[in-house]
C-alpha positions in Angstrom: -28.8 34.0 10.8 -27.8 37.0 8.9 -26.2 34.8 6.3 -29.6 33.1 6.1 -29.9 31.4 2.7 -32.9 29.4 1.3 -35.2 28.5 -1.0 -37.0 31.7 -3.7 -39.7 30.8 -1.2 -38.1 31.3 1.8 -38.2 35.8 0.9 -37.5 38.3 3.2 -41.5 38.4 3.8 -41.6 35.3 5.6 -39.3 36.8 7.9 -41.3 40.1 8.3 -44.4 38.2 8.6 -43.2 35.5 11.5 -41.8 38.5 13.6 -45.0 40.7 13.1 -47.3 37.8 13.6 -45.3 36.8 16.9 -45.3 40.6 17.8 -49.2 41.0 17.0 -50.0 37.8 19.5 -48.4 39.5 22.6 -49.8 42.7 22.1 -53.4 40.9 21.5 -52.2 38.7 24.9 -51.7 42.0 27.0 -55.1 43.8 25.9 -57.0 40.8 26.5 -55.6 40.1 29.7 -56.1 44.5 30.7 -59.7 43.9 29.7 -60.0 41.6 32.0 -61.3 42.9 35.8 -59.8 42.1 38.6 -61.6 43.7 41.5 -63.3 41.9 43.9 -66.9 41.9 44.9 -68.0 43.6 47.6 -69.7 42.3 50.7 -73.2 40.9 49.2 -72.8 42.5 45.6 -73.9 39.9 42.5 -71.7 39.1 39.8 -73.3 39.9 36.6 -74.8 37.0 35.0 -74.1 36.0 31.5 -76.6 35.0 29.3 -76.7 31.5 29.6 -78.8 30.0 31.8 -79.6 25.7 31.6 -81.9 23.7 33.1 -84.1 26.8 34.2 -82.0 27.5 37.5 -78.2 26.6 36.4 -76.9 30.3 35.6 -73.0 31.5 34.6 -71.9 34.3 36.4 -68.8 36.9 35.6 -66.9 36.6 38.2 -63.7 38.3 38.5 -60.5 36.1 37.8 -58.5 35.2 40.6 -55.2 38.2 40.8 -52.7 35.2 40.9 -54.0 33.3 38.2 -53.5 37.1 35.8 -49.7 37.8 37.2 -49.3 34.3 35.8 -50.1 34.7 32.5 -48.5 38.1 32.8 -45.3 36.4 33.9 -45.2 33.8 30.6 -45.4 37.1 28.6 -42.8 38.3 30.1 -40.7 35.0 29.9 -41.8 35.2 26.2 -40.0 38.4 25.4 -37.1 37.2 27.2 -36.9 34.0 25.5 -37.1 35.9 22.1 -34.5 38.4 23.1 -32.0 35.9 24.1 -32.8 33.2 20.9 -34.2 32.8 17.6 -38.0 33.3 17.3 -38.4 36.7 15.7 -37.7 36.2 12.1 -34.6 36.1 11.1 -33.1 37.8 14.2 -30.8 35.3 15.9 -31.0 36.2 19.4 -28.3 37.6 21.8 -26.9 34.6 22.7 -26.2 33.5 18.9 -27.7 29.7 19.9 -29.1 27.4 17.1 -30.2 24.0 17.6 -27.4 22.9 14.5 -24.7 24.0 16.1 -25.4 22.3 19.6 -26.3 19.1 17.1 -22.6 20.1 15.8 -21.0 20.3 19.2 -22.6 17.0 20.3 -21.6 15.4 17.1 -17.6 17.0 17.3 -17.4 15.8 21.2 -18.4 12.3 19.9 -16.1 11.9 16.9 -13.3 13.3 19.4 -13.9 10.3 21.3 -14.9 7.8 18.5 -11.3 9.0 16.7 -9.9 8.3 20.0 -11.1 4.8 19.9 -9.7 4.4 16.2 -6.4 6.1 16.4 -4.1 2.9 17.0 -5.9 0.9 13.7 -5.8 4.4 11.2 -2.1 4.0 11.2 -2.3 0.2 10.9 -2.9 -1.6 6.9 -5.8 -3.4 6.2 -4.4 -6.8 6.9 -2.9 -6.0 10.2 -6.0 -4.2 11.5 -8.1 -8.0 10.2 -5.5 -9.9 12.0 -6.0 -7.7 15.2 -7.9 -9.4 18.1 -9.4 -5.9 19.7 -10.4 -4.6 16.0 -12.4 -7.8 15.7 -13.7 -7.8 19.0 -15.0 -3.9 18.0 -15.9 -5.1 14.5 -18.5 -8.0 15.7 -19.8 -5.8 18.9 -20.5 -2.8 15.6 -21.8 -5.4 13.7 -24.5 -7.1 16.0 -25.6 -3.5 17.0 -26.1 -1.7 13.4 -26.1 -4.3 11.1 -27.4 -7.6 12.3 -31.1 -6.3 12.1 -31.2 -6.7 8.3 -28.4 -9.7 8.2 -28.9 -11.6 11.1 -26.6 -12.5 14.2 -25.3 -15.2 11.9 -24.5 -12.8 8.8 -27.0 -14.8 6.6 -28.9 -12.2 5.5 -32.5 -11.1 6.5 -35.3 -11.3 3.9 -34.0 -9.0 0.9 -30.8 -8.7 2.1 -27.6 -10.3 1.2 -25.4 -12.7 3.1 -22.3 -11.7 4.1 -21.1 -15.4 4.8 -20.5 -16.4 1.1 -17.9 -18.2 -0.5 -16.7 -16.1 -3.4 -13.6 -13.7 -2.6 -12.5 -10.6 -4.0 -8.4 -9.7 -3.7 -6.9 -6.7 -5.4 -7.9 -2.9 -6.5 -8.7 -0.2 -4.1 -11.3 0.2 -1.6 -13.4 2.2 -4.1 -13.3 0.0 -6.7 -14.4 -3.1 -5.1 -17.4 -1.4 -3.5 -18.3 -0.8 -6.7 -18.0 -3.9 -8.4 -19.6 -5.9 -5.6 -22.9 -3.5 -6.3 -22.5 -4.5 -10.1 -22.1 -7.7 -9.1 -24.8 -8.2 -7.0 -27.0 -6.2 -9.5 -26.1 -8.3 -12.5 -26.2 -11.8 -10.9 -28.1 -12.0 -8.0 -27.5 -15.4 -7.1 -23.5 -14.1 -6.7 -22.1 -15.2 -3.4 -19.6 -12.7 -2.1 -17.8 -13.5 0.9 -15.4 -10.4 1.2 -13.2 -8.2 -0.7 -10.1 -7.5 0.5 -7.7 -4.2 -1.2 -3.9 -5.3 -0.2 -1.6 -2.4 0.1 0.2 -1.4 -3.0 3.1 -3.0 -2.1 4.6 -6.2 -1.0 2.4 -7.7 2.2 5.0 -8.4 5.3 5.1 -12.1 6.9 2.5 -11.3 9.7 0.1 -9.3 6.6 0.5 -12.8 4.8 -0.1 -15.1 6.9 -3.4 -12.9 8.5 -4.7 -12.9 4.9 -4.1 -16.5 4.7 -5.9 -17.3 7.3 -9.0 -15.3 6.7 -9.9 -16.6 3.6 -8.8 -20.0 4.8 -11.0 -19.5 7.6 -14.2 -18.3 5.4 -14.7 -21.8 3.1 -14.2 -19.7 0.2 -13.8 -21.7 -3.1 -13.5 -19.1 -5.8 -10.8 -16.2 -5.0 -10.5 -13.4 -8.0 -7.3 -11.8 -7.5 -6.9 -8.6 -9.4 -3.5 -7.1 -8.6 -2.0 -6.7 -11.7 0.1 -8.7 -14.5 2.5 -10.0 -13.3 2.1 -9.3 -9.9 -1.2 -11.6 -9.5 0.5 -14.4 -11.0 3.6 -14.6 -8.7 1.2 -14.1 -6.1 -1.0 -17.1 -6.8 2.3 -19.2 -7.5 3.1 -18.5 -4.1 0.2 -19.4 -2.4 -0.2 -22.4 -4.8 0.1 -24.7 -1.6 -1.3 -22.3 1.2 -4.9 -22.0 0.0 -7.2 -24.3 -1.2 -9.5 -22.0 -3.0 -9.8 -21.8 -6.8 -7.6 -19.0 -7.9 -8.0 -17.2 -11.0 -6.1 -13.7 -11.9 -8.2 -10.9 -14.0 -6.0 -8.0 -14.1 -7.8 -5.3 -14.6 -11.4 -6.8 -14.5 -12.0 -5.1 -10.9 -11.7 -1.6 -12.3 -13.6 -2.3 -15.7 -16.4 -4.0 -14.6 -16.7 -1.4 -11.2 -17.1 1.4 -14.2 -13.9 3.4 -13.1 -11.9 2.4 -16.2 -12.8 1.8 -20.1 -12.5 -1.0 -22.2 -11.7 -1.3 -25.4 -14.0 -1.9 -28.1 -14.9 -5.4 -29.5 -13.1 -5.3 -32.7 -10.1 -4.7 -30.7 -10.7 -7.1 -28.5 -11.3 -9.7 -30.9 -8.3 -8.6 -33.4 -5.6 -9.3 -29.9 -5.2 -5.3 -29.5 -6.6 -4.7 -26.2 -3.4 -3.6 -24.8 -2.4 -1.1 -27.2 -5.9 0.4 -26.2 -5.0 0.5 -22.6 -2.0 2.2 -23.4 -3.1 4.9 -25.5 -5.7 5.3 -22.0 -2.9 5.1 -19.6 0.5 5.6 -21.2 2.5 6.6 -17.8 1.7 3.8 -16.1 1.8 1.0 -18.9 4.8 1.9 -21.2 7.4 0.3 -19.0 5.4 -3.0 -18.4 4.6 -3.0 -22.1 8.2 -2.0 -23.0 9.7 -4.9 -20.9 7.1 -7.3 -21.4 5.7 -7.3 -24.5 8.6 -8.1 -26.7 9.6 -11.2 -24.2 6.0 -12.6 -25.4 6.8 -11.8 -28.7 10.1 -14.1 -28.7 8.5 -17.0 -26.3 5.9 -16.8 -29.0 7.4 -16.7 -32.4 10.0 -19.1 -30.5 7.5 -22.0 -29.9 5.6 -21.4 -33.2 9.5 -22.3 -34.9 10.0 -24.8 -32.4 6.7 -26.7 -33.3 7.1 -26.2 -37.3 10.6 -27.6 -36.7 9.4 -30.3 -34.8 6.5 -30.9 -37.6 8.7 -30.9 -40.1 11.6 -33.6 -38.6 8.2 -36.0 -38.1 7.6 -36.0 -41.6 11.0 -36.4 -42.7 11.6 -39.5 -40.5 8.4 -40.9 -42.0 9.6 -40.3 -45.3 
């Protein structure tokens, strides 16, 4: 407490004033209770009678209170001092015994999250697909999921009233956790009517048999008919080449539509979108990480391009000769 910091409101009055109104009510306790006589009567002596009477006869005497019932309220004074010795209640002074009720709240919370990470510990080392494709991690996902979350979207995931449902048919594949969160709240914000079933962030690297074939089967598994996959040119299209026969889903690559749309990355103006120079925008925004793919790639599309454009002139120009 003697780090205490607050509000401009919260001055060091306040804490003047709380100890010195605290200290002002047991003083007033103790000389109210010393006024108070204790003595008893003697044999045939009258109380003195107040000045109330009622109903002509009905009359309220002073009698002396009862010594127990004083050494009781004595005995909470006394109990109150100790209590403000020992914890916080005067002020800003802390107590002897340093308690606060955030730090038992702290402890509490610590000696849960020791046993919650204990519970998660085999999954944190796992990926993403592994822990999906794990029988006890579902088992944990659907008991978390019908206690904190089926209140607003149903047992059945459907979606309460004003809240969305989780069993949709429009996947997400690609970028990181972060991103996708992001883009499913502009999503969502921008077309309400958009059906997302699930996003899924694959490890930036190549996915192992088992991580496949798991990922395979959960969007199998969900009906979805629309999968975006946003893993990078031309990563995303060898991926969707080799999964040409092992989903029936709609597949459509987007690149780099994840991190645009989710805010975390620019785009390039119109007139550079329209006038085919995109990419050099995305370079001049990310040079490290786009010079070698650019480098490699961009001349190959170059030649393939120039190459057809020769190969169809050619061809349009033997088809009028052998009409001629």
């Amino acid at each position: 407490m003697t780090d205490f910091a607050g509000s401009d409101f919260f001055s060091e009055f306040w804490h003047y004033y709380i100890a010195a109104f605290t200290v002002v009510g047991i003083l007033f306790s103790l000389w109210v209770l010393s006024n108070q006589t204790t003595k008893k009567l003697a044999e045939g002596e009258q109380a003195e009678v107040m000045v109330h009477t009622w109903d002509g006869d009905l009359q309220e005497l002073n009698n002396p209170l009862p010594r127990w019932w004083i050494w009781l309220f004595y005995g909470t004074i006394v109990f109150a001092i100790g209590y403000l010795v020992l914890y916080p209640g005067m002020g800003k002074f802390a107590g002897t015994l340093g308690w606060t009720s955030y730090q038992e709240w702290k402890d509490d919370k610590d000696a849960v999250d020791a046993e919650f990470d204990k519970v998660m510990a085999p999954f944190k080392s796992q990926d993403l697909m592994a822990v999906a494709a794990d029988p006890k991690a579902k088992q944990m996902g659907q008991n978390l999921f019908m206690t904190y979350c089926s209140q607003c979207h149903g047992s059945s995931a459907q979606g309460g009233k004003g809240f969305p449902n989780l069993t949709d048919n429009l996947w997400l594949f690609g970028g990181t956790p972060e991103s996708l969160y992001d883009l499913q709240i502009y999503l969502r914000h921008e077309f309400p009517g958009l059906r997302i079933a699930c996003a899924i962030s694959p490890p930036f690297r190549s996915l192992t048999v088992a991580e496949d074939e798991a990922c395979i089967r959960q969007i199998t598994e969900s009906g979805a008919r629309i999968l975006f996959v946003g893993i990078g040119c031309p990563k995303q299209e060898n991926w969707m080449a080799a999964h040409k026969g092992k989903l029936s889903c709609v597949m459509i690559g987007v690149g780099a539509a994840f991190d645009f749309f989710s805010g975390r990355r620019k785009q390039a103006p119109r007139w550079m979108q329209q006038a085919g120079l995109e990419w050099l925008f995305r370079l001049a925004n990310d040079p490290r990480r786009l010079w070698k793919r650019y480098l490699r790639h961009n001349p190959r599309f170059v030649w393939q391009l120039g190459r057809q454009v020769v190969v169809a002139a050619a061809a349009q120009i033997f088809s009028r000769t052998r009409q001629d």
